[in-house]
C-alpha positions in Angstrom: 87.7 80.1 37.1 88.8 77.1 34.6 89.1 73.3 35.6 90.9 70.5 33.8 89.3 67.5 34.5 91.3 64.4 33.5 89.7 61.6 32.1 91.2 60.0 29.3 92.4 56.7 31.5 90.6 53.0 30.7 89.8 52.8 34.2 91.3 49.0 33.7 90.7 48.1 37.9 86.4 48.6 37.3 86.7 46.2 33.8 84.6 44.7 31.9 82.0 47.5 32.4 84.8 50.3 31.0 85.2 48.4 28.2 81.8 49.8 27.4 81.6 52.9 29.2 84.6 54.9 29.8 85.0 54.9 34.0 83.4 58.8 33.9 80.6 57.9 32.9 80.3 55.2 35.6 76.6 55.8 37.1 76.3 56.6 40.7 72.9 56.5 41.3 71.2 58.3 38.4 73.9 60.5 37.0 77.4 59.8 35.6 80.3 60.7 38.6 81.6 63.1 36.0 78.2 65.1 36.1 77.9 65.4 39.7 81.8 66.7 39.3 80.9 69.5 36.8 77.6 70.2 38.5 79.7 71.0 41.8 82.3 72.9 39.9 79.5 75.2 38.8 78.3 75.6 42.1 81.7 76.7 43.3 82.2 79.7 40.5 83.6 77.8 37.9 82.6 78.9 34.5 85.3 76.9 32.0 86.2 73.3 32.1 88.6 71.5 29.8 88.5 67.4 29.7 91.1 65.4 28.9 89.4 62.7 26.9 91.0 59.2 25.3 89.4 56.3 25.6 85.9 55.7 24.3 86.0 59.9 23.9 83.2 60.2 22.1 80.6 58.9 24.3 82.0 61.4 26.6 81.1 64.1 24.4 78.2 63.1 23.3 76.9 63.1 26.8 77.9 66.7 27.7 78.2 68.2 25.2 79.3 72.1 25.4 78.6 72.0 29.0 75.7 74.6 29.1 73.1 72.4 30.6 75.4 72.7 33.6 76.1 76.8 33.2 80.0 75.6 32.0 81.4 75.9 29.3 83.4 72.5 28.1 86.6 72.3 25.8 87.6 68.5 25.1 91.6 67.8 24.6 92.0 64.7 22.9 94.9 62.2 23.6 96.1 60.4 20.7 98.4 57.8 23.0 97.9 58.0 26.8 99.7 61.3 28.7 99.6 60.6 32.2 97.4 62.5 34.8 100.4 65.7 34.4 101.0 65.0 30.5 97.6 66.8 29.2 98.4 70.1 31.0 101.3 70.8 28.6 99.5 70.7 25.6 96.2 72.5 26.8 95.7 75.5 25.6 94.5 79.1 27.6 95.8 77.9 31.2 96.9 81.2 31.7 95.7 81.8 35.5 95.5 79.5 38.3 93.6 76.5 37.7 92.2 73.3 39.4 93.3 70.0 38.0 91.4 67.2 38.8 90.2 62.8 38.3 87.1 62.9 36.5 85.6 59.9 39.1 86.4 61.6 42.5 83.5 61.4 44.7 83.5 64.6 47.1 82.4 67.6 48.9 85.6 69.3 48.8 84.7 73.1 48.2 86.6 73.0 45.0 86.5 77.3 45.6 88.3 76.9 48.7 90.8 75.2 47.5 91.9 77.5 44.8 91.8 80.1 47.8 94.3 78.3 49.7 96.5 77.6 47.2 96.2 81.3 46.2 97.1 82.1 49.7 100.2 79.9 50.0 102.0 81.5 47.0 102.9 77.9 45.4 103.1 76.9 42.1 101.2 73.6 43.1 98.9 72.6 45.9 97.8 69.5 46.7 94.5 68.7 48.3 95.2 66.1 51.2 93.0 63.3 52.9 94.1 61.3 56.3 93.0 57.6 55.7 93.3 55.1 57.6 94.4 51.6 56.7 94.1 48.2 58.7 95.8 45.1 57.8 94.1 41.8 58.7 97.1 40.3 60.1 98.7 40.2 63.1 101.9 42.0 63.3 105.0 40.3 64.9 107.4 43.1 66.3 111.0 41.1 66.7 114.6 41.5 68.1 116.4 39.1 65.8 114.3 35.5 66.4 112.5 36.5 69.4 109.2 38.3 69.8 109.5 41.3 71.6 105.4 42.4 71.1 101.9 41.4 69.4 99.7 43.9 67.4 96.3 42.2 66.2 95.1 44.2 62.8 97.1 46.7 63.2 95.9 50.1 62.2 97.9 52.7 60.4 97.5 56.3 59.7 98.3 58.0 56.2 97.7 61.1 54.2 97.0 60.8 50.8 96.7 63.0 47.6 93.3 63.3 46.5 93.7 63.9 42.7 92.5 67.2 42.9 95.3 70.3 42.9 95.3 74.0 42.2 98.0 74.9 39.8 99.7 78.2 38.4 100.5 78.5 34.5 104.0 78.2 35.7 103.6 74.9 36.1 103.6 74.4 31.9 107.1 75.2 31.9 107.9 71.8 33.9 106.5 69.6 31.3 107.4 68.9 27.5 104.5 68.4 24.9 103.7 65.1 24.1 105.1 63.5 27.1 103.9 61.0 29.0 103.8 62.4 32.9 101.7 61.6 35.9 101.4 64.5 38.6 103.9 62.7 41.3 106.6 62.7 38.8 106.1 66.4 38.1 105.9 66.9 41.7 109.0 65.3 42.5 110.8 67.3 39.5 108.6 70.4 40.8 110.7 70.1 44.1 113.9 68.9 42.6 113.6 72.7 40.9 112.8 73.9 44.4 109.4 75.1 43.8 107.0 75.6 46.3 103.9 72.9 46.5 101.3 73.7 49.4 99.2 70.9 50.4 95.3 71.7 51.3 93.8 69.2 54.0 90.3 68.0 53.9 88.6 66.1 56.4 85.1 66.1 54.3 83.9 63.3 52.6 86.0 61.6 49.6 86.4 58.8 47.6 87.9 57.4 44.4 86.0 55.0 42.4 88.5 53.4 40.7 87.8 49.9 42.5 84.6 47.6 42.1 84.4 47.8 46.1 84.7 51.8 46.3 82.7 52.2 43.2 80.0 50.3 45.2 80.3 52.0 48.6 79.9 55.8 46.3 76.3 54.4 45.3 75.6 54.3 49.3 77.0 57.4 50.3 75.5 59.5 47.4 72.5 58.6 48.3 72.9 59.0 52.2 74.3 62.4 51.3 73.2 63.5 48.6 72.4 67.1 49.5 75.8 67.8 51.0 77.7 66.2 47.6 75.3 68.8 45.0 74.5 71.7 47.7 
């Protein structure tokens, strides 16, 4: 199975240490989040993994290389001006059976297998792996009826389910997106359904997190460690 791992992005939010390191090879624990990301997609059957590489590219493959240290093999696509998290997969190359696309700095133990099987199942063109979060807000929420207060809610809680950055994807996809262009995935998701295609969503009630803040990048080094068996069984 093939993988296209995206990680061309500055990773701006975790600056100044991505002006250094590109936000991949961000170290939780003692391995770069994108190594614990190709070492799980081996571990699930896949076999050929394409990154999407711009900024700081080279140190990226420096560190890995052809991929065979991690039974892969790796393909780099290099972005010449930023293409979005949807932009890369119309310009790569031998995407011609279902693939996973995917953030290169997702922290998980999403079966990456199973997901392809369920999108398989579904017959869609896309499916996107889902999370439920839940989101609390420090203030108290006034509910009104013009001036007067009709009811009090301290820290109010609220429920939400969110993309993960992770999605299994038909070649069909391709035709939705023009070379060169600059397209994130809920853009071609919203012209995806604007063409009436079908786009399955895949929920997941594992473990998951995005390091793209200082605060999450921080709470990945404690739940590696805590878990570290289930996120490299």
């Amino acid at each position: 199975m093939k993988a296209v791992i995206l990680a061309g992005g500055k990773g701006s939010r975790l600056a100044p240490y991505t002006m250094v390191l590109p936000k991949p090879l961000m170290p939780i624990s003692d391995m770069p989040i994108l190594e614990i990301v190709l070492r799980q997609l081996s571990r699930h059957g896949f076999d050929d993994v394409v990154i999407a590489v711009g900024h700081l590219a080279a140190l990226i493959k420096t560190y890995f290389g052809d991929g065979s240290q991690f039974g892969l093999h790796i393909d780099y696509a290099l972005e010449d001006a930023p293409m979005g998290t949807a932009g890369p997969i119309g310009v790569i190359e031998g995407l011609g059976e279902t693939f996973l696309v995917m953030n290169g700095d997702i922290l998980t133990d999403l079966d990456f297998n199973a997901l392809v099987a369920a999108h398989r199942e579904l017959g869609a063109i896309l499916t996107i792996a889902a999370y439920k979060t839940t989101v609390s807000n420090d203030f108290g929420e006034l509910e009104r009826e013009g001036v007067m207060l009709r009811d009090y809610i301290e820290k109010p809680k609220l429920d939400y389910v969110v993309r993960m950055e992770i999605n299994g994807m038909e070649p069909e996809v391709r035709k939705h997106t023009r070379p060169g262009e600059y397209l994130d995935v809920p853009d071609l998701v919203r012209r995806l359904l604007a063409k009436g295609e079908r786009i399955g969503t895949y929920g997941f009630e594992g473990r998951w997190l995005d390091i793209g803040r200082p605060d999450d990048f921080l709470e990945a080094q404690s739940r590696f460690e805590e878990h570290r068996d289930q996120f490299l069984r």
